[in-house]
mmCIF file of the N, C-alpha and C atoms, coordinates in Angstrom:
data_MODEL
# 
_entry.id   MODEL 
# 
loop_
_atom_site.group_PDB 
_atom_site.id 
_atom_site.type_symbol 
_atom_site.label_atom_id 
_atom_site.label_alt_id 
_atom_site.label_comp_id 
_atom_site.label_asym_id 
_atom_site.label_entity_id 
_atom_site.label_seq_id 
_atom_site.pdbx_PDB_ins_code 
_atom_site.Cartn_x 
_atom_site.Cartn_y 
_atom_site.Cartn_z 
_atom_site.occupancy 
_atom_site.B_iso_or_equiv 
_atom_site.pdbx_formal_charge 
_atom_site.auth_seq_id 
_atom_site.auth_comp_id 
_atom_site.auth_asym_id 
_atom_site.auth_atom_id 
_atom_site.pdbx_PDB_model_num 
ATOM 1   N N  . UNK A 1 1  ? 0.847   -1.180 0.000   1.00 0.00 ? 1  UNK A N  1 
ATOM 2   C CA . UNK A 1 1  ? 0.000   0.000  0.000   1.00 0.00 ? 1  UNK A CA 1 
ATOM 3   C C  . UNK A 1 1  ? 0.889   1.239  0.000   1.00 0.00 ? 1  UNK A C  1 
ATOM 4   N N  . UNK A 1 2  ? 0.729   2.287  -1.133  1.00 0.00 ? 2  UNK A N  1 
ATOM 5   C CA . UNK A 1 2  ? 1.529   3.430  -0.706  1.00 0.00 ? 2  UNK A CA 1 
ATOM 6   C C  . UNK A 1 2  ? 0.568   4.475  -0.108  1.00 0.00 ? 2  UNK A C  1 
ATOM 7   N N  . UNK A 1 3  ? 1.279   5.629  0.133   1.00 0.00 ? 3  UNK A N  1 
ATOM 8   C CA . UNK A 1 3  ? 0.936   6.756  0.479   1.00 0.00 ? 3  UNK A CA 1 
ATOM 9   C C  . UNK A 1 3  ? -0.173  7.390  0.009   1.00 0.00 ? 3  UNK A C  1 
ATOM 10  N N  . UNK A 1 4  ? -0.003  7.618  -1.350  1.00 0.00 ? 4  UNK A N  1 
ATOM 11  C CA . UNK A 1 4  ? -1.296  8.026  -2.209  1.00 0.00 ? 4  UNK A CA 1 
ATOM 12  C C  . UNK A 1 4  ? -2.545  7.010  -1.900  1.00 0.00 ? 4  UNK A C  1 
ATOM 13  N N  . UNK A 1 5  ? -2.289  5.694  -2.052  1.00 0.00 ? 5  UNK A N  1 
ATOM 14  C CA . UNK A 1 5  ? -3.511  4.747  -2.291  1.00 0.00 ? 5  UNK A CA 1 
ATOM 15  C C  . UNK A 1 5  ? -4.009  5.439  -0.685  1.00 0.00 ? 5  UNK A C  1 
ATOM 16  N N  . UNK A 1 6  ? -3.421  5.820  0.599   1.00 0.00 ? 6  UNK A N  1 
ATOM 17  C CA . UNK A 1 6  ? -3.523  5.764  2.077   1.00 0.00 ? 6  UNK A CA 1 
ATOM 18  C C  . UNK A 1 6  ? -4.781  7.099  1.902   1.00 0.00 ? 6  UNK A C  1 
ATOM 19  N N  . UNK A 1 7  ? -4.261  7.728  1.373   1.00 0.00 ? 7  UNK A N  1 
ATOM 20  C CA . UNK A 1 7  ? -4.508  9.647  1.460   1.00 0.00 ? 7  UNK A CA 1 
ATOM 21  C C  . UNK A 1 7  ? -5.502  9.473  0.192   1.00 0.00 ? 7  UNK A C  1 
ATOM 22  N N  . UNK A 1 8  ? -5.896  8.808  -0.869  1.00 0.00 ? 8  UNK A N  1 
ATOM 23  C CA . UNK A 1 8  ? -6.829  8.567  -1.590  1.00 0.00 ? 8  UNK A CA 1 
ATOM 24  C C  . UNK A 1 8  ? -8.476  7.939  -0.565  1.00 0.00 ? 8  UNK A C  1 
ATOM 25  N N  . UNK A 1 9  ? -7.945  7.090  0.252   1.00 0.00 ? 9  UNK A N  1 
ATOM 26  C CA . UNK A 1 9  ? -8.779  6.421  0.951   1.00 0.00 ? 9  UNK A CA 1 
ATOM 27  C C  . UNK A 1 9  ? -9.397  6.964  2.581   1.00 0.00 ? 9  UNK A C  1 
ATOM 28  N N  . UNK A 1 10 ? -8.848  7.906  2.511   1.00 0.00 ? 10 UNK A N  1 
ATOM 29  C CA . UNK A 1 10 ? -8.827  8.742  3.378   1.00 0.00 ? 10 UNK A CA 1 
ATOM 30  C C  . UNK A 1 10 ? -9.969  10.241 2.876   1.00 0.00 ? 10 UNK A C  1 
ATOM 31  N N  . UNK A 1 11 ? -9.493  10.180 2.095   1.00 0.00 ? 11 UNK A N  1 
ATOM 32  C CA . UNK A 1 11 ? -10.413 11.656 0.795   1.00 0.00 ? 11 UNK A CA 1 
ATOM 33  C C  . UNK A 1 11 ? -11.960 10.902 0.961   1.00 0.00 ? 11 UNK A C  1 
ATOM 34  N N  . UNK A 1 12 ? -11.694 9.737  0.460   1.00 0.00 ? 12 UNK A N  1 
ATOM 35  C CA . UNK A 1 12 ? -13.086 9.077  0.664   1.00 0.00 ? 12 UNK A CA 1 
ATOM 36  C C  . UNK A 1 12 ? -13.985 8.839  2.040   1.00 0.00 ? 12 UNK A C  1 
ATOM 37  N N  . UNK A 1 13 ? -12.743 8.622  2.803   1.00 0.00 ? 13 UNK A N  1 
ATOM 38  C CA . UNK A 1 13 ? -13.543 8.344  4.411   1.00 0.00 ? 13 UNK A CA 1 
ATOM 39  C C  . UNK A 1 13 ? -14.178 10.054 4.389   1.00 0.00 ? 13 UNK A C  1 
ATOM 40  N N  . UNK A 1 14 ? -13.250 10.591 4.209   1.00 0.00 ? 14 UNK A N  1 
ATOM 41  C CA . UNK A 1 14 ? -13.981 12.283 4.679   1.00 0.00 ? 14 UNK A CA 1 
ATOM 42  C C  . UNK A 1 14 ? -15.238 12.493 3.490   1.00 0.00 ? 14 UNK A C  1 
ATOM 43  N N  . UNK A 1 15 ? -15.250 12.446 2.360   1.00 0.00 ? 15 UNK A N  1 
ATOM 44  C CA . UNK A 1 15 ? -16.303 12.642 1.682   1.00 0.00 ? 15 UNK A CA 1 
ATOM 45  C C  . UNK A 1 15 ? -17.460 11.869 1.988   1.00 0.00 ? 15 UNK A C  1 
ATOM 46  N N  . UNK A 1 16 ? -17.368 11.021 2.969   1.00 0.00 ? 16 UNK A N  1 
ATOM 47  C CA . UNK A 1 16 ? -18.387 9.815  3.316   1.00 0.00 ? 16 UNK A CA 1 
ATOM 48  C C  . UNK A 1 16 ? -18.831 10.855 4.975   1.00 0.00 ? 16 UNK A C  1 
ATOM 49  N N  . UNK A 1 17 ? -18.248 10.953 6.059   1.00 0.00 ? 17 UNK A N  1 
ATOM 50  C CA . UNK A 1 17 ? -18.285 11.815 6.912   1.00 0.00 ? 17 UNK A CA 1 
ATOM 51  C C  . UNK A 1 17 ? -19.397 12.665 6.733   1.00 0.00 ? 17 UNK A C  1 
ATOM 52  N N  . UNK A 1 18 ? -19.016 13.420 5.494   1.00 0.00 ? 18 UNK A N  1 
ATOM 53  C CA . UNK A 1 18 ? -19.378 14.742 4.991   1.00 0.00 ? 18 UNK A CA 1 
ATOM 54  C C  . UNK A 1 18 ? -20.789 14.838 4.774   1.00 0.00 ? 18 UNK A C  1 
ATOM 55  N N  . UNK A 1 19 ? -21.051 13.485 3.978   1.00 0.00 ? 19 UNK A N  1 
ATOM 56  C CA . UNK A 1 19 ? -22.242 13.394 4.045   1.00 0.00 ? 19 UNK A CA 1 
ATOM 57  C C  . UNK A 1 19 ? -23.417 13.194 4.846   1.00 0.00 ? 19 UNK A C  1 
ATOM 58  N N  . UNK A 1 20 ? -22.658 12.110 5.771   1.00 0.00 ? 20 UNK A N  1 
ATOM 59  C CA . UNK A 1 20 ? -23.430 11.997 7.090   1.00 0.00 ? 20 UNK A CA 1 
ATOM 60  C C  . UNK A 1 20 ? -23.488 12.961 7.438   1.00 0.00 ? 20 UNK A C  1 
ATOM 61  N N  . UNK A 1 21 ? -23.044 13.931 7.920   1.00 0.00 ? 21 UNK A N  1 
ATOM 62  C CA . UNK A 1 21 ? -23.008 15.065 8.805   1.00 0.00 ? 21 UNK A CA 1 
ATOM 63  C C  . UNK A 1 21 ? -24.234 16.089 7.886   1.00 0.00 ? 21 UNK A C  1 
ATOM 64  N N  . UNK A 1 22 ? -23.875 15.936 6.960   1.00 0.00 ? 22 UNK A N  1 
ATOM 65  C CA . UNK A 1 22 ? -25.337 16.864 5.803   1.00 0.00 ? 22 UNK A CA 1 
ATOM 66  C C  . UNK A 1 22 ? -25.987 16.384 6.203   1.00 0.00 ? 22 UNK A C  1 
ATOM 67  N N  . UNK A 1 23 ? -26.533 15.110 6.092   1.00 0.00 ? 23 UNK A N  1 
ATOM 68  C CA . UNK A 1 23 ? -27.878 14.065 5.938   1.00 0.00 ? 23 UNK A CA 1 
ATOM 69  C C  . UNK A 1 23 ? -28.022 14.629 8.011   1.00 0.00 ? 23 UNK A C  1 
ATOM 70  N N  . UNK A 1 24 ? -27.409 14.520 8.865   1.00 0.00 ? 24 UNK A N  1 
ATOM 71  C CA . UNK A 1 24 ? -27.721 14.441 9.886   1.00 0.00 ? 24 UNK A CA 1 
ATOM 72  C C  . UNK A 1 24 ? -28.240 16.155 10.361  1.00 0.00 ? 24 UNK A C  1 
ATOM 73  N N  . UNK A 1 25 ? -27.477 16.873 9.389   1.00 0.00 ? 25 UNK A N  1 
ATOM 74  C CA . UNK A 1 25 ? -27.981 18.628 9.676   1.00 0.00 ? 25 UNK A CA 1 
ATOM 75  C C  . UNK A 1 25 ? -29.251 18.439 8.816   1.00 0.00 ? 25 UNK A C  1 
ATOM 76  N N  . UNK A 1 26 ? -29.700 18.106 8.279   1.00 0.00 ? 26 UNK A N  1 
ATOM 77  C CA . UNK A 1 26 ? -30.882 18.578 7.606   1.00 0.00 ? 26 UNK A CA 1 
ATOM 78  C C  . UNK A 1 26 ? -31.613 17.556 8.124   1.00 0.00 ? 26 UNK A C  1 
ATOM 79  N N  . UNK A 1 27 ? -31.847 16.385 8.924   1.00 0.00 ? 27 UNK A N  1 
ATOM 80  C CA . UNK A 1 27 ? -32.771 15.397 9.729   1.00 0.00 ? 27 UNK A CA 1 
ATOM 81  C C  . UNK A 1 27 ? -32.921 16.250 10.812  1.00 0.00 ? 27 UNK A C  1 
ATOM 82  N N  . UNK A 1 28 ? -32.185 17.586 11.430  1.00 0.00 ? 28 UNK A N  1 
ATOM 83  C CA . UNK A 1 28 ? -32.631 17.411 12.596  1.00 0.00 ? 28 UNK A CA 1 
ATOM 84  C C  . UNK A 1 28 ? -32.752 18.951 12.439  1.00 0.00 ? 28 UNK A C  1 
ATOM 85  N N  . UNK A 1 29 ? -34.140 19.115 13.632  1.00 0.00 ? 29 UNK A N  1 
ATOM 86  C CA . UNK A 1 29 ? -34.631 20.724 14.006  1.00 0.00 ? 29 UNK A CA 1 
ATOM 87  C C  . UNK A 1 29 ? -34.109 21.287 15.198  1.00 0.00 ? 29 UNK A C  1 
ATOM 88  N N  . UNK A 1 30 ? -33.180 20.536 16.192  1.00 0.00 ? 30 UNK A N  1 
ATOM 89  C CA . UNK A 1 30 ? -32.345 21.329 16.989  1.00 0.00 ? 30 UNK A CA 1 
ATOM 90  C C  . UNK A 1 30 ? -31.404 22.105 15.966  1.00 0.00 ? 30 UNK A C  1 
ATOM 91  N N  . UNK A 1 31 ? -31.428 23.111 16.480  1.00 0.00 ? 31 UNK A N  1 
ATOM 92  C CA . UNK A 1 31 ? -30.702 24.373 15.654  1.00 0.00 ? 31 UNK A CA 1 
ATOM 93  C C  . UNK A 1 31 ? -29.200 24.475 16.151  1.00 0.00 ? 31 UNK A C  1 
ATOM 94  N N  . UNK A 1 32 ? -29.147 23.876 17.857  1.00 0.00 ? 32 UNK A N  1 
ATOM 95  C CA . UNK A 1 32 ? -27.947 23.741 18.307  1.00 0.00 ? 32 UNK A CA 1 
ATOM 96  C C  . UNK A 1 32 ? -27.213 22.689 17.524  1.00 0.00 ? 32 UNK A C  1 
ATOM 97  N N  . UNK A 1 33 ? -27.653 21.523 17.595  1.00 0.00 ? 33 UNK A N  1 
ATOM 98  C CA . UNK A 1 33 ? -27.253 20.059 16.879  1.00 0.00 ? 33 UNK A CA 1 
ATOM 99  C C  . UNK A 1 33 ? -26.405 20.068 15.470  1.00 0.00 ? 33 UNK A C  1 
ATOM 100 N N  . UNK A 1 34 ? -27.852 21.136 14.646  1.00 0.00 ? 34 UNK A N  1 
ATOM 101 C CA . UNK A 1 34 ? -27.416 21.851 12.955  1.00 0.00 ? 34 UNK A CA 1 
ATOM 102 C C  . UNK A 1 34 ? -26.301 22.503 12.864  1.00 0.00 ? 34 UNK A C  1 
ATOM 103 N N  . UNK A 1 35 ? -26.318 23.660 13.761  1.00 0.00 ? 35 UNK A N  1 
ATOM 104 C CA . UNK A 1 35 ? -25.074 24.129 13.796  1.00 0.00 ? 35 UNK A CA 1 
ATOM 105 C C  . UNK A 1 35 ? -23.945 23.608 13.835  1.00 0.00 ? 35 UNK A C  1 
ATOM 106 N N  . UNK A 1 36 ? -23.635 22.134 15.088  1.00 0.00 ? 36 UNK A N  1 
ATOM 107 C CA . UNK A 1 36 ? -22.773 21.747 15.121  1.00 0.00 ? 36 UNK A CA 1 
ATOM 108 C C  . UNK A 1 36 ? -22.326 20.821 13.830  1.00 0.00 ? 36 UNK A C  1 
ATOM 109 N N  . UNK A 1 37 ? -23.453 20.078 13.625  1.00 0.00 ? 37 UNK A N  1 
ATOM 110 C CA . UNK A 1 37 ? -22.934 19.140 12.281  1.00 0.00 ? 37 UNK A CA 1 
ATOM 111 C C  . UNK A 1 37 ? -21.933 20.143 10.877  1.00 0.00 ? 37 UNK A C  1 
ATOM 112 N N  . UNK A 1 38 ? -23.010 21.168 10.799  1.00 0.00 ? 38 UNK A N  1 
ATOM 113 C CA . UNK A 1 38 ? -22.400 22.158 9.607   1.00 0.00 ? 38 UNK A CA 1 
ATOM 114 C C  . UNK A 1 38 ? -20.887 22.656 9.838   1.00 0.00 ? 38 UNK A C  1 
ATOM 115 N N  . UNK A 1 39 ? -20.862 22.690 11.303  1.00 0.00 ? 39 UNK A N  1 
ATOM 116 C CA . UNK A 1 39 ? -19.140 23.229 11.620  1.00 0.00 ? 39 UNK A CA 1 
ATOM 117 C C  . UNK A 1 39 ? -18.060 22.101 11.685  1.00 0.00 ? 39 UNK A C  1 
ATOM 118 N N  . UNK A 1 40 ? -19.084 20.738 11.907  1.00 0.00 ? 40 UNK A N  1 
ATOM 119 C CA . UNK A 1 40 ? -17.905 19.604 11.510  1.00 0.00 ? 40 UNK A CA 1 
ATOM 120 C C  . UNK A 1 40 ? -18.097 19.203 9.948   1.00 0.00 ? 40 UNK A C  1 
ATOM 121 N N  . UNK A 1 41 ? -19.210 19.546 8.702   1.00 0.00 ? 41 UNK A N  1 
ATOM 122 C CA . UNK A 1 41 ? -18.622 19.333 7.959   1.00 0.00 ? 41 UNK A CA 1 
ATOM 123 C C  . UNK A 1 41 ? -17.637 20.406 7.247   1.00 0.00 ? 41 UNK A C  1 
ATOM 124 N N  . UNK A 1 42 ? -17.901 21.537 7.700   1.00 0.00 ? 42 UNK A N  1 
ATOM 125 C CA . UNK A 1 42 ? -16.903 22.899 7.439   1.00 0.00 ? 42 UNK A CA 1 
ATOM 126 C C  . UNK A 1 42 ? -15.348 22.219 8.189   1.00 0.00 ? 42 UNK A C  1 
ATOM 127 N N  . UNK A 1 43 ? -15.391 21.440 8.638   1.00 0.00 ? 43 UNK A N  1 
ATOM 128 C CA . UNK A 1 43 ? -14.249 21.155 9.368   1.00 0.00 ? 43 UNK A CA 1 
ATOM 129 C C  . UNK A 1 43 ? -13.297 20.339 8.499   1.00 0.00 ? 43 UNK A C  1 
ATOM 130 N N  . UNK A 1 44 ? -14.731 19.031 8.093   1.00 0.00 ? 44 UNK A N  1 
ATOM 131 C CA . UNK A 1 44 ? -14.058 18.275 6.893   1.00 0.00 ? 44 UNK A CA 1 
ATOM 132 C C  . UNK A 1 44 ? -13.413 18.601 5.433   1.00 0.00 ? 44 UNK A C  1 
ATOM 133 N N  . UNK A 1 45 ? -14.215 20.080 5.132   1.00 0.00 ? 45 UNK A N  1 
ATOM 134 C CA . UNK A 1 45 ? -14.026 20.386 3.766   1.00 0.00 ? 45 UNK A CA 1 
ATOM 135 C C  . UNK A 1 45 ? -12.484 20.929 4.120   1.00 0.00 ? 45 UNK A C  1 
ATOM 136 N N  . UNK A 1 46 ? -11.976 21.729 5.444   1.00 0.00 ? 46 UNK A N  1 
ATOM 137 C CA . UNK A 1 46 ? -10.564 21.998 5.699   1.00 0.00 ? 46 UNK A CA 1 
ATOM 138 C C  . UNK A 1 46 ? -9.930  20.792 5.305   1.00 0.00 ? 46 UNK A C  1 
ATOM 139 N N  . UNK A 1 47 ? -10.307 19.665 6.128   1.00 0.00 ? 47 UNK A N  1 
ATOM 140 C CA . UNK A 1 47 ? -9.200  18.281 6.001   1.00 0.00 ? 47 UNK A CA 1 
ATOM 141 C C  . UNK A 1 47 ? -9.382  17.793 4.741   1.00 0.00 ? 47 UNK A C  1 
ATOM 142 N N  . UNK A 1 48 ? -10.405 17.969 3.592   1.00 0.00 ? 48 UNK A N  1 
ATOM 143 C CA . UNK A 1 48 ? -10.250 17.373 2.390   1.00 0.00 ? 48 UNK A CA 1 
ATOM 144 C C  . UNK A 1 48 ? -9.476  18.250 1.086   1.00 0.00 ? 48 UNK A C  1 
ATOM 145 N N  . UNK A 1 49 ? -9.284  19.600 1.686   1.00 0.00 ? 49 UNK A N  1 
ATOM 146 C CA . UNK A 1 49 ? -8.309  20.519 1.326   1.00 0.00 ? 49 UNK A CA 1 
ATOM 147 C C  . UNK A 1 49 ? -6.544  20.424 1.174   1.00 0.00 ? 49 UNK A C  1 
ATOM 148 N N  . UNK A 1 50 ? -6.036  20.048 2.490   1.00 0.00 ? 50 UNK A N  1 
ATOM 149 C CA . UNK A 1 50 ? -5.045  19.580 3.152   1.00 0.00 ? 50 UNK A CA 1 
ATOM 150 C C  . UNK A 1 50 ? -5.009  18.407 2.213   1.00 0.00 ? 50 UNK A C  1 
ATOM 151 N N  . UNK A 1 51 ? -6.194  17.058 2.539   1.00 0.00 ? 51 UNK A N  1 
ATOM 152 C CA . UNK A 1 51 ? -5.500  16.159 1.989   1.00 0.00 ? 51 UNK A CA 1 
ATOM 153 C C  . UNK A 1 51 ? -5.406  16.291 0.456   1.00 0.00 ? 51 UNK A C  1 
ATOM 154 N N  . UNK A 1 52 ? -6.469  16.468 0.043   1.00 0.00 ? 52 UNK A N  1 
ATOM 155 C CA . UNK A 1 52 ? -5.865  17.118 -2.001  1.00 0.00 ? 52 UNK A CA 1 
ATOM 156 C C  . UNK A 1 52 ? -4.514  17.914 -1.886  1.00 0.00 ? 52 UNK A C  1 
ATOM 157 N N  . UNK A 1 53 ? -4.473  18.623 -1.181  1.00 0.00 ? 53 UNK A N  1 
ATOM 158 C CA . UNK A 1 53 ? -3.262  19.592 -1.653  1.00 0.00 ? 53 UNK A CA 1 
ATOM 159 C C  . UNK A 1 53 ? -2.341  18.314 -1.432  1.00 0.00 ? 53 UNK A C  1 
ATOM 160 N N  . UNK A 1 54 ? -1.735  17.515 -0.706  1.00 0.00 ? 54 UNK A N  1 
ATOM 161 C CA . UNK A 1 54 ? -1.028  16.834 -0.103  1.00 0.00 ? 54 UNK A CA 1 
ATOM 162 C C  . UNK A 1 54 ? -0.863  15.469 -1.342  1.00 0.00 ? 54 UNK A C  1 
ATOM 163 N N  . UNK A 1 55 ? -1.922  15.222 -1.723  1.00 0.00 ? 55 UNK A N  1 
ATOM 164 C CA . UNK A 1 55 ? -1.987  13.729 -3.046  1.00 0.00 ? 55 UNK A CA 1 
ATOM 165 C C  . UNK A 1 55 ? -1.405  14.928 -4.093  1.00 0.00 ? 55 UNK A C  1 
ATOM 166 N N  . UNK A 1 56 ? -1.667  15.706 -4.612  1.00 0.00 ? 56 UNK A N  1 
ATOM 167 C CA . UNK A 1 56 ? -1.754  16.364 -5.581  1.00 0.00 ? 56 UNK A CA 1 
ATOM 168 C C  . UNK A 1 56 ? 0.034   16.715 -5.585  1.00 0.00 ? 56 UNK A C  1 
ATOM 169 N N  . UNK A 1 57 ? 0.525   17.086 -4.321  1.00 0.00 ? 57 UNK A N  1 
ATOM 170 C CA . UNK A 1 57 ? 2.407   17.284 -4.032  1.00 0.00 ? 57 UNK A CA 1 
ATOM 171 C C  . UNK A 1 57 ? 2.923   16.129 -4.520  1.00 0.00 ? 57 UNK A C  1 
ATOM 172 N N  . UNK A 1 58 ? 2.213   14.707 -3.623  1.00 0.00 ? 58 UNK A N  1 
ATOM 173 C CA . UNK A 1 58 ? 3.143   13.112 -4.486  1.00 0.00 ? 58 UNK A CA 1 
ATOM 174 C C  . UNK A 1 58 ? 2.833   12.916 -5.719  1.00 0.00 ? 58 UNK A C  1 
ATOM 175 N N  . UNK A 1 59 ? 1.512   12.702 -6.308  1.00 0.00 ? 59 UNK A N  1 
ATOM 176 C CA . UNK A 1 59 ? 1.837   13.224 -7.360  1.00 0.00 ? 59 UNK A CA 1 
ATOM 177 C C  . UNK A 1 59 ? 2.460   13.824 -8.645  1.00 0.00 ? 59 UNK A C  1 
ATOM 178 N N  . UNK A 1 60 ? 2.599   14.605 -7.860  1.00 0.00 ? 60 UNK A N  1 
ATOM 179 C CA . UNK A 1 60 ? 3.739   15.705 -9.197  1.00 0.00 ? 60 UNK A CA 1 
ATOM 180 C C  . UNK A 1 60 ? 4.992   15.527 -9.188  1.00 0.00 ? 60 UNK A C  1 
ATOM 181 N N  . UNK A 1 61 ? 4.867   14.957 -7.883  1.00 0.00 ? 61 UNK A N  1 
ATOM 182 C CA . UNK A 1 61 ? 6.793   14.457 -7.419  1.00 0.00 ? 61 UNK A CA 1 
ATOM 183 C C  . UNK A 1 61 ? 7.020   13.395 -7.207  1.00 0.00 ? 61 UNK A C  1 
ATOM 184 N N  . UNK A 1 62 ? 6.800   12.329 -7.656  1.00 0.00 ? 62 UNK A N  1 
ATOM 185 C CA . UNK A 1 62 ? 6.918   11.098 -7.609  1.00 0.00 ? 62 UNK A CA 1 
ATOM 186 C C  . UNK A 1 62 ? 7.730   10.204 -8.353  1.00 0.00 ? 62 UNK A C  1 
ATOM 187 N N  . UNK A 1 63 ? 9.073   10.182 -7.697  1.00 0.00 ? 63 UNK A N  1 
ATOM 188 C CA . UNK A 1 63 ? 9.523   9.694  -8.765  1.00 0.00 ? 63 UNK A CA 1 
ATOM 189 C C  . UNK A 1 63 ? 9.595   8.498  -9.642  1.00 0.00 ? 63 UNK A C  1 
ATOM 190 N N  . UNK A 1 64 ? 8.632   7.646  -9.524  1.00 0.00 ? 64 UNK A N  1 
ATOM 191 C CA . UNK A 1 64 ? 7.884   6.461  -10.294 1.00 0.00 ? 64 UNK A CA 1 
ATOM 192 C C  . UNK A 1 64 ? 7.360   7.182  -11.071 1.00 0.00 ? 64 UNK A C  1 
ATOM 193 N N  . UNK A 1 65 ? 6.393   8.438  -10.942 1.00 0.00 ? 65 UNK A N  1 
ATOM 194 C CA . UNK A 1 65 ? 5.566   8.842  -11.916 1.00 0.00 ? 65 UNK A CA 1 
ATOM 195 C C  . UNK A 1 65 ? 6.735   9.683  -13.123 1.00 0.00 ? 65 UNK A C  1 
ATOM 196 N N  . UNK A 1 66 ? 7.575   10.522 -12.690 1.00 0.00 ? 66 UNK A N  1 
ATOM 197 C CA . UNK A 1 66 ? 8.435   11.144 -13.441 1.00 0.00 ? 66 UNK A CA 1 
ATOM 198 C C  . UNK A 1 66 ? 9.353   10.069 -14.216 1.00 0.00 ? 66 UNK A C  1 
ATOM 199 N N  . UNK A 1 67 ? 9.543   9.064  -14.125 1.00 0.00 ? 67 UNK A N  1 
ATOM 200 C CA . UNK A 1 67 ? 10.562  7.774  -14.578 1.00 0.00 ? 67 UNK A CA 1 
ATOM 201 C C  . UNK A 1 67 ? 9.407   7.301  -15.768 1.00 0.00 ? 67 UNK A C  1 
ATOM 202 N N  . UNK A 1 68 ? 8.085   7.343  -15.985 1.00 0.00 ? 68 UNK A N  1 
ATOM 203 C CA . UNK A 1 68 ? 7.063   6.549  -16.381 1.00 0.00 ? 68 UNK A CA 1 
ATOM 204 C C  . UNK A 1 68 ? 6.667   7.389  -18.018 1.00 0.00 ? 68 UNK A C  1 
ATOM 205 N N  . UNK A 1 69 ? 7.348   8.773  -17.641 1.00 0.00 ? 69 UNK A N  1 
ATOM 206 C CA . UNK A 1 69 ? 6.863   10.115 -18.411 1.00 0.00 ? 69 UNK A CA 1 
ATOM 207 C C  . UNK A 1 69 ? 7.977   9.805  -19.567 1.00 0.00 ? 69 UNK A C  1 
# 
């Protein structure tokens, strides 16, 4: 398993998160509850930021991928 496949699968756990946390802000009419879900998926869209920027660095620098070119 490398790095990328790790941080690929990881992009997914958070895009999966993300959704729950939607599906769970819009199921519920506590406004306290809403709030919180929306600030953890605002939380996730930070960590799915980080991790793109981060696949997107090995990537470009990889030197398997540059040897392949």
């Amino acid at each position: 398993m490398t790095v990328q496949s790790d941080i690929q699968k990881a992009i997914a756990s958070c895009e999966a998160a993300k959704g729950s946390y939607s599906m769970m802000s819009q199921s519920t009419e506590d406004q306290t509850a809403k709030q919180m879900f929306n600030q953890m998926k605002s939380d996730i869209d930070r960590h799915l930021q980080l991790l793109s920027s981060r696949l997107d660095y090995l990537t470009d620098n990889n030197q398997l991928n540059s040897k392949q070119q």
